[in-house]
Structures are given as C-alpha cells and as structure tokens.
C-alpha positions as CSV (number, residue, x, y, z in Angstrom):
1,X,0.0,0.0,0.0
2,X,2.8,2.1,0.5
3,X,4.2,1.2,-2.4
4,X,1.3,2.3,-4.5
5,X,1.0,5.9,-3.1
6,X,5.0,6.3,-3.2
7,X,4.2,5.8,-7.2
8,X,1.2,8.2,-7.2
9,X,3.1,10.6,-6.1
10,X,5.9,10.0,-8.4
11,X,3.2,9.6,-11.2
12,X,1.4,13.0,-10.0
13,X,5.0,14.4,-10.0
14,X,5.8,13.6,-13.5
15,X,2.2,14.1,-14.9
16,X,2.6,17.9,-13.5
17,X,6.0,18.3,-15.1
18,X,5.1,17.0,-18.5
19,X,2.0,19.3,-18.5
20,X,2.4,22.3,-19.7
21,X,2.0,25.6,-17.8
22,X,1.3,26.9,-14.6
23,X,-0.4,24.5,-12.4
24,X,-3.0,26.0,-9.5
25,X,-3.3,22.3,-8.0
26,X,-1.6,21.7,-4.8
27,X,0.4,18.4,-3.5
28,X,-2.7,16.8,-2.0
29,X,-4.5,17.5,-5.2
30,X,-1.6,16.2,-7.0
31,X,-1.1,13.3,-5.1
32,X,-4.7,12.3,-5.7
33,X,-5.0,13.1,-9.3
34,X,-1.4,10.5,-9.8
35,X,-3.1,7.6,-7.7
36,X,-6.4,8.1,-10.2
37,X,-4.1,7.7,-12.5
38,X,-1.8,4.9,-11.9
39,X,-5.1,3.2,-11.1
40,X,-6.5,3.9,-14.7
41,X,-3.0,2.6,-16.0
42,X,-2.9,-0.5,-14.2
43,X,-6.4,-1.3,-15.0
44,X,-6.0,-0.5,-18.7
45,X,-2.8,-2.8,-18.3
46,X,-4.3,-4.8,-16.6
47,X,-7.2,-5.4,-19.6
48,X,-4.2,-5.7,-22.1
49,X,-2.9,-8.7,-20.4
50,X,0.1,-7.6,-18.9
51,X,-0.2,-7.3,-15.1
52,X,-2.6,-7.2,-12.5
53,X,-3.8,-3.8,-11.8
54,X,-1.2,-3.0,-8.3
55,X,1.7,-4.7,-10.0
56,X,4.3,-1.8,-11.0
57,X,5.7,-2.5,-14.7
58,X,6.0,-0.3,-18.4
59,X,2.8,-0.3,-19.9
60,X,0.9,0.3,-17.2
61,X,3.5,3.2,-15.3
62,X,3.2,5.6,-19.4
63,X,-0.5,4.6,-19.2
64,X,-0.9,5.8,-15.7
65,X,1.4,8.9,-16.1
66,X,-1.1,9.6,-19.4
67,X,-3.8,9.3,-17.3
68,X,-2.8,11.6,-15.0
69,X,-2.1,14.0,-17.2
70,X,-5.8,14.2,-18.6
71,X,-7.0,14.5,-15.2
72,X,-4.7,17.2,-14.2
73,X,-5.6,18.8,-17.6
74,X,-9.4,18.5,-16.7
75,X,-8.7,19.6,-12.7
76,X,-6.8,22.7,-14.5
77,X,-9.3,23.6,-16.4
78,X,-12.3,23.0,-14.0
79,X,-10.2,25.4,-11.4
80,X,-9.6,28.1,-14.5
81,X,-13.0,28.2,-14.9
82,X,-14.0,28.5,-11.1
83,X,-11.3,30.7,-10.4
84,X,-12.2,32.9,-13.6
85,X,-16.1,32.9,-12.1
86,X,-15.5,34.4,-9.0
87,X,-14.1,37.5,-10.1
C-alpha cells in the first residue's frame, strides 16, 4: 500500500512536469490526481494482459502517467474556470 501511493506521487509528479503551464493544484490535489491515475494505467494494463492492476511494470507506469495528465488537464481547467467565475 505504501508502495502504491510512493508511485502516485511519483506519477502525479511527472504528470505535473510534463503538463504544460502553470499549475494551481496543490500536493494533496496532485497526489490524488497520480493515484487516479496509476489506477487507470494498471487497469488499462491490466485489460491488455500484462499485469494485475497493483503490480508496478511499463505499460501500465506511461498509461498511468497519461492518465494523469488528462485528469490534471481536466482539474486545471475546471479550477480556471472557477477561479475565472469568482471574479
């Protein structure tokens, strides 16, 4: 279990540093969008046959950094819009 959120952070980590511009989401935010996604790769994974959905290898570590990508991207853009709203 450790295990898993040591990589969803490192997933959140790289999903922030591959996404381009400034981000408003904090760690916490972060932390939870990369364990979304490493969940999303390793059942994608998973589905393609190579793992089970908790066991760490390639395929499923790029899908899961993808993943979270997109939902940082969505998270961005939901907070843009809030944040845009209130003023």
């Amino acid at each position: 279990m450790i295990g898993f959120l040591v990589a969803g952070l490192v997933i959140g980590a790289l999903a922030r540093l591959v996404t381009p511009g400034r981000q408003r989401l904090g760690i916490l935010a972060t932390l939870l969008l990369g364990l979304a996604g490493s969940v999303i790769g390793g059942t994608i994974a998973n589905l393609l046959g190579t793992g089970d959905v908790f066991e760490l290898n390639v395929l499923g570590f790029v899908v899961a950094v993808i993943a979270a990508v997109l939902l940082i991207g969505v998270a961005e853009g939901i907070a843009g819009s809030r944040h845009r709203s209130v003023r």
